[in-house]
C-alpha positions in Angstrom: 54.0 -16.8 10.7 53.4 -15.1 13.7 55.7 -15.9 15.8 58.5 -13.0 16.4 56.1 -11.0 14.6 56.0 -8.1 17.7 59.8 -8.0 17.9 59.6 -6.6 14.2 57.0 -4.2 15.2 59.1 -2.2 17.3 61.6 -1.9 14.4 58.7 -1.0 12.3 56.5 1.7 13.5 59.8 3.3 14.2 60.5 3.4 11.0 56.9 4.1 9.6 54.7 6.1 12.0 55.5 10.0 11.7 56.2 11.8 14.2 53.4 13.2 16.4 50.9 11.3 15.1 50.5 12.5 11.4 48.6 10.6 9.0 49.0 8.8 6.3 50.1 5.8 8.8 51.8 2.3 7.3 52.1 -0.2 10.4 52.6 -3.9 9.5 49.9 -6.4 11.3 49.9 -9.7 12.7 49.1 -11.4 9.7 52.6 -9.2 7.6 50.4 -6.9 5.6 51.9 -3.6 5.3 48.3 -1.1 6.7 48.4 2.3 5.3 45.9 4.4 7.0 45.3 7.9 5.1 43.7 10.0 8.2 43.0 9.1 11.4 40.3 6.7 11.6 36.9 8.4 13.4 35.0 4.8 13.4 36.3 1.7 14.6 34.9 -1.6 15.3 36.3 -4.3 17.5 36.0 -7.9 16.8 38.0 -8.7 20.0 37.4 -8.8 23.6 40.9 -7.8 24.4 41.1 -5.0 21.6 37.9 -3.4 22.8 39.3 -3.2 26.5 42.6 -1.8 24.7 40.8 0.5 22.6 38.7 2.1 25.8 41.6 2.0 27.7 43.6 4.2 25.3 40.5 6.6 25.9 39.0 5.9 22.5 35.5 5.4 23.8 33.5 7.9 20.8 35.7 6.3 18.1 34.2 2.6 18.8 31.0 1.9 16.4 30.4 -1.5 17.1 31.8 -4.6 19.3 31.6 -8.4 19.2 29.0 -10.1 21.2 31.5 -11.8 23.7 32.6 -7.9 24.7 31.5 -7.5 28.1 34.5 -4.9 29.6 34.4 -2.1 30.9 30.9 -3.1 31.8 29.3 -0.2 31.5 30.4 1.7 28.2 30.7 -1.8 26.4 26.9 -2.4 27.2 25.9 0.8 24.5 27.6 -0.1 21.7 26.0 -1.8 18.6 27.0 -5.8 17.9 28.8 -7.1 15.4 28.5 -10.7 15.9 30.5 -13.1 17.9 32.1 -16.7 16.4 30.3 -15.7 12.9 30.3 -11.9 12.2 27.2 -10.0 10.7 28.7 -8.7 7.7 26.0 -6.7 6.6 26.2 -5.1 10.0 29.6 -4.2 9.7 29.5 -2.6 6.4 26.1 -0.5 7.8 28.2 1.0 10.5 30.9 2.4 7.8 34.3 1.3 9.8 37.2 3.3 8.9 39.1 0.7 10.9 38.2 -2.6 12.2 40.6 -4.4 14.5 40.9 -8.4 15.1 42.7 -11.6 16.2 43.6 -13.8 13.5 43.8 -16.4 16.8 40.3 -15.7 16.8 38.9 -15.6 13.7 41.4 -16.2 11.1 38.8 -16.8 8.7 36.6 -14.2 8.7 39.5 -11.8 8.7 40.7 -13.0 5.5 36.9 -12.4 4.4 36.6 -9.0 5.4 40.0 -8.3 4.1 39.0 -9.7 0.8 35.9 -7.6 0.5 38.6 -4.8 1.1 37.7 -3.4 4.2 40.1 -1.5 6.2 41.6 -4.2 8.3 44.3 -4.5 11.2 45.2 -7.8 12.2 47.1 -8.1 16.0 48.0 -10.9 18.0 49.5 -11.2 21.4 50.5 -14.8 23.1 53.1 -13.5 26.2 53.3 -9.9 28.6 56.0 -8.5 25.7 53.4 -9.3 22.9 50.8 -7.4 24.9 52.4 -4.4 24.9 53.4 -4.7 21.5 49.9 -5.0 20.3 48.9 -1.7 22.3 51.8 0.2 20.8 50.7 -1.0 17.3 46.7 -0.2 18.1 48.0 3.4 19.3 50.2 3.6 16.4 47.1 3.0 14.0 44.8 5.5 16.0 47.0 8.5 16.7 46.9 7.3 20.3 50.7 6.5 20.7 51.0 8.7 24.1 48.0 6.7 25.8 49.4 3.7 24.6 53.0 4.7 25.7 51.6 5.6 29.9 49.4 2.8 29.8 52.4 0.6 28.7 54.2 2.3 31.6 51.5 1.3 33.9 51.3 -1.6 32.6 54.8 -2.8 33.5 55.3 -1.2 36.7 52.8 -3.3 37.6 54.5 -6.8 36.2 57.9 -5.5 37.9 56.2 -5.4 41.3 54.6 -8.8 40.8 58.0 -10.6 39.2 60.2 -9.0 42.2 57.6 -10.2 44.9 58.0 -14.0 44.0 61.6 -13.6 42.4 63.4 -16.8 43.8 61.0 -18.9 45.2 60.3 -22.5 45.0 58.1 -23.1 41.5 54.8 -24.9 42.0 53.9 -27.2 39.4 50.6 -25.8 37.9 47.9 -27.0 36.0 45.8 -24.5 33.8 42.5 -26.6 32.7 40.6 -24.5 30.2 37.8 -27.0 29.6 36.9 -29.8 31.4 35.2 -32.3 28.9 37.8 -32.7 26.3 40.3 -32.0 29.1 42.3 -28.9 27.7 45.1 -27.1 29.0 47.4 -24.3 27.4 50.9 -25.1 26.3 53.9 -23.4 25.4 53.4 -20.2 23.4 50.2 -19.5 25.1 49.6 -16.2 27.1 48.8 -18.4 29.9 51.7 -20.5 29.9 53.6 -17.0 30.3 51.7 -15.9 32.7 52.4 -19.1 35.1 56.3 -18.4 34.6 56.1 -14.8 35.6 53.8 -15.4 38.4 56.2 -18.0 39.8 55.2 -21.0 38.8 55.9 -24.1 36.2 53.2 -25.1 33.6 53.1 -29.0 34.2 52.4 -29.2 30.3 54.7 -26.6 29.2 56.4 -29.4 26.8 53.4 -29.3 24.6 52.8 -26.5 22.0 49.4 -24.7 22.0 46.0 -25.4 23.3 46.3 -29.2 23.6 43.9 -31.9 24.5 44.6 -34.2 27.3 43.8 -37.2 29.0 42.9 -37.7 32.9 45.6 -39.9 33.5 48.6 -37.0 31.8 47.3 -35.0 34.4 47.3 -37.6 37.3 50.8 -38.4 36.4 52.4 -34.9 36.1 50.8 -33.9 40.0 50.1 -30.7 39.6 50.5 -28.8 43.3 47.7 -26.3 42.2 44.8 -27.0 39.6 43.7 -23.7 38.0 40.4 -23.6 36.4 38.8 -21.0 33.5 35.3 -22.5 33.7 33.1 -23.1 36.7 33.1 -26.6 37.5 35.4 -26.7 40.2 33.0 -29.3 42.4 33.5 -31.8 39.0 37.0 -32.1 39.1 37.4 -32.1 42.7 35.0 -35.5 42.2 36.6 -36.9 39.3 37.9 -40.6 39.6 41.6 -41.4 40.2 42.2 -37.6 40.6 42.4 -37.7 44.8 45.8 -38.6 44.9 46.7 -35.6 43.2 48.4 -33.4 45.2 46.3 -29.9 44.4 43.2 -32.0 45.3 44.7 -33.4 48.3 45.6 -30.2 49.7 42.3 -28.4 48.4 44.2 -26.1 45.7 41.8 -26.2 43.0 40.7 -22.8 41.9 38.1 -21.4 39.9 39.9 -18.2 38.2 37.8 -15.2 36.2 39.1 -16.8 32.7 38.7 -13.0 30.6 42.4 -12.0 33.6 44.1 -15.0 32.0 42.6 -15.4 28.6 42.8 -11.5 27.1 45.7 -10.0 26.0 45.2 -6.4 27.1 45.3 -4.1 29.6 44.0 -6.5 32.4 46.5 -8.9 31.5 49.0 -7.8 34.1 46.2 -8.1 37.0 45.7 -11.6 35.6 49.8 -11.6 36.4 49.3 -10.9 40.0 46.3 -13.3 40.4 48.2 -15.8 39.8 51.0 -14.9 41.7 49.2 -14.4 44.6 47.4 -17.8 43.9 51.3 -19.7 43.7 52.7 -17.7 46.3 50.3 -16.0 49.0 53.0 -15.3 51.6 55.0 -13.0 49.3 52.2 -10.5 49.2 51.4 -10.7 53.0 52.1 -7.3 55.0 
């Protein structure tokens, strides 16, 4: 249901988001519910990492009542605001802090979505699995906050950035890579995954990119596909280097095993794009060299 969701979205709020930002506001969501918003909303809470690092990007720091636990960006503002809960929301708390807006990932918490939505609470739904999806989602969360300039220049930034990154490594040899995102079940992300988009643009060829998702894996997959560069989102980079059968593998053979800060690859906002040249700069170190 989601998928092709943000091409629509363009087509949407073009057709449903007066001009210069007057309210009432319809947008359609990630989940295809048509959100009217009657004035602009004054008190928003984020149940997202990547929505709150949108959200304070866009310059909406006052407007954010409340966060979920695993927020932790920017550092410093995120730090003040109240808690919301993390993989099961405080409801109660929610409802204390009188949201005029609060923002999720279905990804996320599907669930609990639906639960807040049932209670009717004023609920936007966004998703975002590639770069174009990113910026989709920013245009909506502008749309639905009477931010749509911010959301337009950081957009800008935003791919200024990618185009830099995407010409640097344009037409050299793809590495075959290996994303682990946990280490005991083996996990790796597939096609239709941010991350799996993020390898391609960077330069680079997912070694499971024939598997949908967030799939589980066994050692021996992984031995047989020979990755050329292992990247990690968890810190156990001295485990795998030790793990049995895995020292013919090329990326351990040639010591490219690398422990990546897993919030550049695994959030969908505005960091997203330095998670971009990361990895490009992981795949292909001589393209950046001066």
């Amino acid at each position: 249901m989601l998928r092709g969701w943000w091409l629509a979205l363009t087509l949407v709020l073009a057709a449903t988001v007066p001009a210069g930002g007057a309210f009432p506001v319809t947008v359609t969501d990630a989940l295809g519910r048509k959100v009217t918003l009657v004035r602009e909303p004054a008190r928003i809470i984020s149940i997202a990492p990547s929505v709150t690092e949108v959200l304070f990007a866009l310059g909406l720091d006052r407007r954010i009542v409340g966060v979920s636990d695993a927020d932790d960006y920017p550092r410093e503002r995120v730090r003040t605001k109240p808690r919301v809960g993390g993989v099961q929301l405080n409801i109660e708390r929610i409802v204390s802090l009188r949201p005029d807006l609060i923002i999720g990932m279905p990804g996320l918490q599907a669930a609990q979505l639906e639960r807040l939505i049932a209670m009717g609470l004023p609920v936007l739904a966004v998703e975002a699995n590639s770069i174009p999806q990113t910026y989709a989602q920013i245009a909506l969360v502008g749309a639905a906050t009477a931010s749509e300039r911010a959301a337009q220049r950081l957009i800008a930034s935003m791919r200024s950035q990618q185009s830099g990154v995407e010409a640097a490594v344009r037409g050299r040899p793809r590495l075959r890579v290996y994303v682990e995102i946990w280490g005991e079940p083996l996990i790796t992300a597939g096609q239709g995954t941010f991350i799996d988009d993020l390898v391609r643009r960077a330069g680079g060829r997912n070694v499971f990119a024939d598997l949908r998702g967030w799939p589980q894996l066994s050692a021996e997959a992984v031995i047989q596909r020979n990755p050329e560069i292992i990247v990690l989102t968890h810190r156990q980079r001295d485990q795998v280097l030790a793990r049995r059968g895995w020292a013919q593998v090329d990326a351990i053979r040639s010591g490219r095993v690398v422990s990546a800060d897993s919030a550049l690859l695994s959030r969908p906002g505005p960091r997203i794009v330095d998670g971009l040249a990361y990895l490009a700069r992981l795949l292909h170190p001589e393209a950046f060299r001066r």
